[in-house]
C-alpha positions as CSV (number, residue, x, y, z in Angstrom):
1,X,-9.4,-125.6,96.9
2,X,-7.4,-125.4,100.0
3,X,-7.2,-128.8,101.8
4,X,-6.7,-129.2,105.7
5,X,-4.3,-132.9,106.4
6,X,-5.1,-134.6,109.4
7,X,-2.5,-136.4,111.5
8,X,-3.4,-139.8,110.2
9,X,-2.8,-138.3,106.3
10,X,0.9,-137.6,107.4
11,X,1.5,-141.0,109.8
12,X,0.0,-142.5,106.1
13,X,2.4,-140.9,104.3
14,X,5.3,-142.9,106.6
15,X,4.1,-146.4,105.1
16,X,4.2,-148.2,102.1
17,X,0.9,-149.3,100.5
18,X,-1.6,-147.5,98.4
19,X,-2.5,-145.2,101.1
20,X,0.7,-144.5,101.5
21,X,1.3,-143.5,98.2
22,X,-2.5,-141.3,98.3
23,X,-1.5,-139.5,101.4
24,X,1.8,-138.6,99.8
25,X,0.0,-137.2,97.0
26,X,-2.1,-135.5,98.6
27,X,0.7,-133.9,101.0
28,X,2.5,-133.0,97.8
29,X,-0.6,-131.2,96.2
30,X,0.2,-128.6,99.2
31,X,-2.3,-127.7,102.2
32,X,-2.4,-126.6,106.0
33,X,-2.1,-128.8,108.7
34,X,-1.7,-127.9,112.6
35,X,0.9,-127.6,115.2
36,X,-2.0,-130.3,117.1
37,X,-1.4,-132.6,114.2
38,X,2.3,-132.2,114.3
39,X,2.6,-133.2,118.4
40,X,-0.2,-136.3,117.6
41,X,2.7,-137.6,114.4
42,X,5.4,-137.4,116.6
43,X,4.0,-138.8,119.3
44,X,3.1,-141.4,117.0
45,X,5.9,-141.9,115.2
46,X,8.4,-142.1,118.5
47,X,5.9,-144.1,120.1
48,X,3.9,-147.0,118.5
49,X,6.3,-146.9,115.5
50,X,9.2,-146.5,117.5
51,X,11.0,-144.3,114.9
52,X,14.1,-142.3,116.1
53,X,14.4,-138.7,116.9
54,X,16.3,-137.8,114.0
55,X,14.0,-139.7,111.8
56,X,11.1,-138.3,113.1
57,X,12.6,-134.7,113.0
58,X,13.4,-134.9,109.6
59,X,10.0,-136.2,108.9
60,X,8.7,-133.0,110.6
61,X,11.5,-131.0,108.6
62,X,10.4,-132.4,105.0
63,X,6.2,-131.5,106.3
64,X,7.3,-127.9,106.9
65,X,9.2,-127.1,103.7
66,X,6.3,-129.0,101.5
67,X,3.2,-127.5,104.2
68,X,4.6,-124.5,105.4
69,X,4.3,-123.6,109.0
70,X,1.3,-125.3,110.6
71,X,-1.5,-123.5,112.6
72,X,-0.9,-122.5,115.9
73,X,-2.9,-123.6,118.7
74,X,-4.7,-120.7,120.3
75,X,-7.5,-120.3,123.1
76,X,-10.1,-118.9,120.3
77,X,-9.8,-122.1,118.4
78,X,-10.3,-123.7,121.8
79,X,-13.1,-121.9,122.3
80,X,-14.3,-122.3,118.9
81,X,-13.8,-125.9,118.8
82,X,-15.5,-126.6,122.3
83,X,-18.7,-125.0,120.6
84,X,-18.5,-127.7,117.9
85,X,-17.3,-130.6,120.0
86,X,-20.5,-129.6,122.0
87,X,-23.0,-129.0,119.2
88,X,-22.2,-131.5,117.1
89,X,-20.7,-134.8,119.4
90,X,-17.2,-134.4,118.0
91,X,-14.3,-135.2,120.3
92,X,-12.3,-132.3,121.5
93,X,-9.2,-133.4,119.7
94,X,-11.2,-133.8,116.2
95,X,-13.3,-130.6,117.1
96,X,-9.9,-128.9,117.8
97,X,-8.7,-130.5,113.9
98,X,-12.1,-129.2,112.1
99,X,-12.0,-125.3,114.1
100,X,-8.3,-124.6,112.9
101,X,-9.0,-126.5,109.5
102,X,-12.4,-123.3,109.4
103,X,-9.9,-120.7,110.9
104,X,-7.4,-121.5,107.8
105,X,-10.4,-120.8,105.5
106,X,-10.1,-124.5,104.3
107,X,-13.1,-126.1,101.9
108,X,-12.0,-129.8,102.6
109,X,-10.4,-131.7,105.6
110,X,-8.9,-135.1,104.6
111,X,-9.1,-137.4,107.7
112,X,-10.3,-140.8,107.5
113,X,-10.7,-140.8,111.0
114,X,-13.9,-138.4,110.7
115,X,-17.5,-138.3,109.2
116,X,-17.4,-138.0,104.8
117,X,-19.5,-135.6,103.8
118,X,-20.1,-134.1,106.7
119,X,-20.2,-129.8,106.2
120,X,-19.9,-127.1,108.4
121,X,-19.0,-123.4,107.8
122,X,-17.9,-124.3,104.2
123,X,-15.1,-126.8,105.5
124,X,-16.4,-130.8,104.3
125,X,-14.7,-133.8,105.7
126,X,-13.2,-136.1,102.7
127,X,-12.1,-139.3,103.6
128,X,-9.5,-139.9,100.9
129,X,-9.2,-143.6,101.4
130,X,-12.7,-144.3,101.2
């Protein structure tokens, strides 16, 4: 199984609390995440958590020695996620999630921000916390 992590799986993963503690585990366990991802966590993280820089960058340090490098943001996954933000009523930004999460040849996208159980091209959503 190779497991796509939403942003809201690595904010989680900040906290303290049981889903702290399950997004933590499930960041250990090893998986892909994207470079969208990345900019949504620090935005977060400087913003409504009001963390500082060096915090945050050693936050986005400790993600890319467990993750590896995350998945670039190219105009095919655009284009590929426009198709399925149009076909299927996703927003862009979740599209955008769900197209690089299918381009990484990923079975299962943790978010708790999306539809469980919904399928497409192999890829499920799994909402973790749920």
């Amino acid at each position: 199984m190779v497991a796509f992590l939403d942003t809201n799986i690595l904010l989680y993963a900040q906290e303290r609390g049981a889903k702290a503690e399950k997004a933590r585990a499930l960041i250990d366990a090893g998986g892909v995440t994207s470079v969208q991802s990345m900019n949504e966590l620090i935005n977060a993280l400087i913003g409504k958590y009001r963390r500082p820089w060096n915090e945050v960058e050693r936050i986005r340090d400790d993600l890319l020695a467990t993750l590896g490098l995350p998945r670039p943001l190219t105009f095919a996954t655009h284009l590929f996620a426009a198709n399925v933000a149009r076909d299927h009523k996703f927003h862009i930004y979740d599209a955008m999630i769900i197209a690089s999460a299918i381009e990484a040849g990923c079975d299962t996208l943790y978010s708790e921000d999306m539809h469980d159980g919904w399928t497409l091209a192999g890829l499920t959503v799994v909402n973790p916390f749920g």
